[in-house]
C-alpha positions, 0 to 999 in steps of 0.5 A: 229879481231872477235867482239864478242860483242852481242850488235853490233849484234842486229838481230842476236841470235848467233854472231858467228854463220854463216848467213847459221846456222842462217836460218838453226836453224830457219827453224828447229824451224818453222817445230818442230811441224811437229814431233808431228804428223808425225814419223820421222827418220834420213837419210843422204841427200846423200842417197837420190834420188829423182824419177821424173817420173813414169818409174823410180819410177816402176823400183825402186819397181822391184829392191826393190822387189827382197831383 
């Protein structure tokens, strides 16, 4: 049985929220701001890679120039 009651959820904004969206919308609230000085544009988090060194961020550019 889900308790739907608000009042047993004192701490919490959405009580059917999961504890992980929770911190998700609070840390899109806290970074809101950054929107006003900065461009911004979507990207999916699995088209992401992360360059760790310099060497991979070279081969990277020589790829990349060629399109």
């Amino acid at each position: 049985m889900v308790d739907n009651n608000p009042d047993n959820y004192p701490n919490m904004s959405h009580p059917t929220m999961s504890a992980a969206a929770q911190n998700l919308d609070i840390i899109k609230q806290k970074f809101l701001w950054i929107s006003d000085h900065v461009p911004c544009f979507g990207i999916r988090g699995d088209n992401i890679t992360v360059i760790k060194e310099p060497v991979e961020f070279y081969k990277t550019v020589m790829v990349l120039k060629q399109f």
